[in-house]
C-alpha positions in Angstrom: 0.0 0.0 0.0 1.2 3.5 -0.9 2.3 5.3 2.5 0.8 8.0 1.7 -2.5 6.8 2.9 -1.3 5.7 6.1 -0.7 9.0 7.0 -2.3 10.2 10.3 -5.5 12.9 9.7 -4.5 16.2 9.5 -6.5 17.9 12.0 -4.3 15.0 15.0 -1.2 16.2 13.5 -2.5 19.7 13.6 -3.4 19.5 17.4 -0.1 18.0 18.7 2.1 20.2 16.5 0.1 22.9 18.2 0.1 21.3 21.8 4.3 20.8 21.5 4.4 24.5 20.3 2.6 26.2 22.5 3.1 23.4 25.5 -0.4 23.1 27.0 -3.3 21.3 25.9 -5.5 24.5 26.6 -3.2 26.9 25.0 -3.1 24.5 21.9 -6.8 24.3 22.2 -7.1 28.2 22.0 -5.1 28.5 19.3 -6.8 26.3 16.9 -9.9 27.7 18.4 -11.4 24.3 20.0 -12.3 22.6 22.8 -9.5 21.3 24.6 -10.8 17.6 24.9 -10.8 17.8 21.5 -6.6 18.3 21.0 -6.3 15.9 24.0 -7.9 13.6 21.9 -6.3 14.1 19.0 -2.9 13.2 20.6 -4.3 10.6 22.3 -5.5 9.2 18.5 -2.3 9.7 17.2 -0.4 8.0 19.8 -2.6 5.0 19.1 -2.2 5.3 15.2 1.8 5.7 15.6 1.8 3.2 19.0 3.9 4.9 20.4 3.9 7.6 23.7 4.5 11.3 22.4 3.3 12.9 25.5 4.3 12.1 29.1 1.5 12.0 31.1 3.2 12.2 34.6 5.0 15.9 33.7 2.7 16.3 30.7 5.8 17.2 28.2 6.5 15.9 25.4 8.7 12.9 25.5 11.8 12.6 23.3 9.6 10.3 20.4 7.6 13.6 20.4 10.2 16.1 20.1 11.7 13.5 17.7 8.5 13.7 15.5 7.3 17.5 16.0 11.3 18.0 14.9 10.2 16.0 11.5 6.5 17.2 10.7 6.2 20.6 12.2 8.4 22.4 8.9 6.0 19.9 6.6 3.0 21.7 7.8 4.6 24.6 7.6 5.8 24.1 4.2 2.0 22.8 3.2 0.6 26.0 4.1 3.1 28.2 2.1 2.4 26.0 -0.6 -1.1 26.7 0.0 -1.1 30.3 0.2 1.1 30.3 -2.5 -1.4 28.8 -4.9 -4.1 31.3 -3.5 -1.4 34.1 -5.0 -1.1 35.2 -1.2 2.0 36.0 1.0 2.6 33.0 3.7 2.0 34.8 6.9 5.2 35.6 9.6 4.5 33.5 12.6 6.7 34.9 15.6 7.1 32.5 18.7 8.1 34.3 21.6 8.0 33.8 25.5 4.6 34.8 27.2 5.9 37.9 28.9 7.7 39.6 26.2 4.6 38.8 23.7 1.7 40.4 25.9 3.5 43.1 27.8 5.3 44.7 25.4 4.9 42.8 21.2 1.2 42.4 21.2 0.0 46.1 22.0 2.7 47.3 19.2 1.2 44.4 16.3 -1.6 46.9 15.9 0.9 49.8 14.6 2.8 47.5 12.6 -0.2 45.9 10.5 -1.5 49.4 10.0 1.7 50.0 8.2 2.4 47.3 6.2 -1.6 45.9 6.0 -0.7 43.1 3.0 1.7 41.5 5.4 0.2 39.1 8.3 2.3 38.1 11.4 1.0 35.4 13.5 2.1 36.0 17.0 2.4 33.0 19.3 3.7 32.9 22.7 5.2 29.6 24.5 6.4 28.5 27.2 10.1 30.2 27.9 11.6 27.2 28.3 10.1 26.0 24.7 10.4 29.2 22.8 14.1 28.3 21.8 12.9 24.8 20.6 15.1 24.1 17.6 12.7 22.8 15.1 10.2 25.6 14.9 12.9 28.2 14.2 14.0 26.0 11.1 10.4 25.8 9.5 9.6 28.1 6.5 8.1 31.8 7.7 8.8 31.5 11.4 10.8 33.3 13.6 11.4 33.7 17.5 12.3 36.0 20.1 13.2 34.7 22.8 15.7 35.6 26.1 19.1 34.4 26.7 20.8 35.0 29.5 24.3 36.5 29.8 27.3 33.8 29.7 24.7 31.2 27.8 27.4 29.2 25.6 25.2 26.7 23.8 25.8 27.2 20.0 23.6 28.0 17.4 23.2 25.3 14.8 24.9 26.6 11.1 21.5 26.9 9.7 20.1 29.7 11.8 20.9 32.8 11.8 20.4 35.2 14.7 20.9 39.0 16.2 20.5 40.3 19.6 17.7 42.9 19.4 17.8 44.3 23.1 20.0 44.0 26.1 17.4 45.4 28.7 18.6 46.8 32.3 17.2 44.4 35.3 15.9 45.4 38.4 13.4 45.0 41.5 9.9 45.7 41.9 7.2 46.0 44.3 3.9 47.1 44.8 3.4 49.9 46.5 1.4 48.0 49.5 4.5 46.1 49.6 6.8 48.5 50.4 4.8 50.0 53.0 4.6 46.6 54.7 8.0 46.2 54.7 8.4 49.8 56.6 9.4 51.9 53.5 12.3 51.4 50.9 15.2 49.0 51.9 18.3 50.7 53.7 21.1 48.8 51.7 21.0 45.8 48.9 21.8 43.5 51.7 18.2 44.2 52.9 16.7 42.7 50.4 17.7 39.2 51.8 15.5 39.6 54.6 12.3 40.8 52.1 10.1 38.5 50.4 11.7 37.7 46.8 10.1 36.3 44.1 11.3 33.6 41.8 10.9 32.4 38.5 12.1 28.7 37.7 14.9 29.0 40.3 17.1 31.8 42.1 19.4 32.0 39.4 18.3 35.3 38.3 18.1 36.9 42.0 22.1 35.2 42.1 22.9 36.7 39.4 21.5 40.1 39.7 23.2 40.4 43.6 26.3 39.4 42.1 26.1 42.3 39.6 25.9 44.2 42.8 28.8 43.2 44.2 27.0 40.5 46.9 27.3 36.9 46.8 24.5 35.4 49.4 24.9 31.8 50.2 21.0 31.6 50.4 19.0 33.9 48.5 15.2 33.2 50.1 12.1 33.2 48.2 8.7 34.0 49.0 7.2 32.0 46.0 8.5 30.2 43.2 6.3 31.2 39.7 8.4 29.7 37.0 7.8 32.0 34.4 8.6 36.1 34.7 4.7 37.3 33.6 3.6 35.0 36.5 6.2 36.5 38.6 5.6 40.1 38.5 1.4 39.2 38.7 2.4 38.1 42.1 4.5 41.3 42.6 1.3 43.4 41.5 -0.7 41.3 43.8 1.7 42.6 47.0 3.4 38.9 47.6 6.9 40.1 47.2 9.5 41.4 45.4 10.7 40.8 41.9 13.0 41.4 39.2 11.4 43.0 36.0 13.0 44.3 32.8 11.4 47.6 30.0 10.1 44.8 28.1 8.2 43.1 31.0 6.6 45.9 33.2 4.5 47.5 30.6 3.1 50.8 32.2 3.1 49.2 35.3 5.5 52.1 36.5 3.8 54.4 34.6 0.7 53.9 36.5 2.2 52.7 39.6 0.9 49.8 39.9 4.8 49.0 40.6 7.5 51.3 42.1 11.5 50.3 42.0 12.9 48.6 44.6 15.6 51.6 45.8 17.7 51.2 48.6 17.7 54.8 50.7 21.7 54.5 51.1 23.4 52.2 48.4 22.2 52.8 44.8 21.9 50.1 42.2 23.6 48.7 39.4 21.1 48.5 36.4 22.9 45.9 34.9 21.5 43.5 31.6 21.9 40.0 32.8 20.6 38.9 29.1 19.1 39.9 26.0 16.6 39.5 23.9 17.4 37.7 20.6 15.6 37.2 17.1 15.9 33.3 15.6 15.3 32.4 11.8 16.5 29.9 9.7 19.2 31.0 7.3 16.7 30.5 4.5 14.2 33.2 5.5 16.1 35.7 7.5 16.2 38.1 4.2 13.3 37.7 2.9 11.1 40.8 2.6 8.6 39.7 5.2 11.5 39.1 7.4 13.5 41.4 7.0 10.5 44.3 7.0 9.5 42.7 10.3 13.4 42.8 11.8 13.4 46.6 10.7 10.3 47.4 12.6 11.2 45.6 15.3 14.5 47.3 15.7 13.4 50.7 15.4 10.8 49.6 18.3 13.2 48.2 20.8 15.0 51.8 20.1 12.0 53.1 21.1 11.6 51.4 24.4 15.5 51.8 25.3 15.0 55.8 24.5 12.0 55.9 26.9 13.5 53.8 29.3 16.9 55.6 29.6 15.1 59.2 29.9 15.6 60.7 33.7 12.9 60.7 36.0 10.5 63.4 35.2 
């Protein structure tokens, strides 16, 4: 029999492409616009069909027979769709993955301005899980980018096939609600202080570590008052009054603006705004100058600008 007809239905391979992309069922599920039993049984379809487990059900990640097959199918799809839009005589959308926090703080309310501009374009913007966003295969499928955040001192090489820039190397410091601050008596004395307040983490205390050492402190324990995983969760707890946390330009949105936030400024030892990362754009060698591309990378320079002008101004 030809193989071609032993080829799983479209809309399973749809669904877990989606699900590994995205990493939840019910973010899959909003993306595709369907229920979410509906992707989880999809997956569940195609594990049956391929008889093999492609998502772990304890952690519910993928397990590495998924990656292994999203690695392999994910460009196809992509490439069936350009074809597609091709043969409609349309131009394949730009679909940007990016981490959660960077898409909906500070990419999402600027798509608006962008599409006014250039209105025959379409970008797709997705946002993922951090931890996913610089998942090798989706970079390397046809019209896809990602931005995504590395920290400083990251030595993992990029495969020859994509190509990459750094578009922003944002300053990192602490934030608080106002309620916070005024249960903690007012504005720290020194940096030191700030081991005895209630900081918030992301994954682990890697970022609090590093940021202390940029101010010239090396704790042996850094405490935590929560650990979030992700930095959108993290400063939603900070606006909530739980604690302390580190936020970048990129992350806070106007929540300084508004004050839904203040910095975290010690009365008698000033801080070190110092980048512990940046922000980087991923594309596959094949795409990165093409004029959707490359029309998107100059846009999204001139943005970042932007934002690094604003945020650099003195205090009015």
């Amino acid at each position: 029999m030809d193989p071609r007809y032993r080829i799983p239905p479209l809309s399973a391979l749809n669904a877990f492409v989606a699900f590994a992309r995205t990493g939840g069922i019910r973010r899959a599920a909003t993306e595709l616009r369907v229920d979410h039993a509906a992707i989880s049984r999809h997956i569940r379809d195609l594990e049956l069909s391929l008889g093999i487990a492609l998502r772990d059900k304890g952690t519910g990640h993928l397990t590495q027979a998924g990656h292994t097959y999203y690695d392999r199918i994910a460009p196809l799809l992509d490439g069936l769709a350009t074809a597609t839009a091709d043969m409609r005589n349309r131009v394949a959308p730009l679909t940007v993955t990016c981490a959660h926090g960077f898409a909906y703080h500070w990419l999402l309310p600027r798509l608006y301005g962008f599409r006014k501009s250039h209105p025959h374009m379409e970008v797709l913007l997705r946002s993922v899980d951090a931890s996913a966003a610089f998942h090798m295969s989706g970079v390397e499928s046809t019209n896809h980018a990602q931005i995504g955040y590395v920290r400083a001192g990251n030595t993992t090489p990029e495969p020859r096939t994509i190509r990459h820039m750094a578009i922003a190397r944002p300053p990192v410091f602490p934030v608080a609600s106002p309620e916070c601050i005024q249960a903690l008596g007012g504005q720290p004395r020194t940096t030191e202080d700030l081991l005895d307040a209630p900081l918030l983490h992301e994954e682990d205390d890697t970022e609090w570590r590093c940021w202390f050492a940029a101010q010239g402190i090396s704790p042996s324990v850094i405490p935590t008052a929560g650990r979030l995983w992700q930095a959108h969760i993290t400063l939603a707890a900070a606006r909530a009054g739980e604690g302390i946390a580190l936020g970048n330009p990129f992350l806070l949105g106007d929540d300084l603006l508004t004050g839904r936030l203040v910095r975290v400024q010690p009365t008698q030892t000033p801080l070190k705004e110092t980048p512990l990362g940046a922000y980087v754009l991923r594309a596959s060698e094949q795409i990165w100058e093409k004029p959707s591309l490359r029309t998107f990378r100059t846009w999204l320079m001139e943005q970042v600008a932007q934002e690094m002008d604003n945020t650099l101004l003195p205090p009015a």
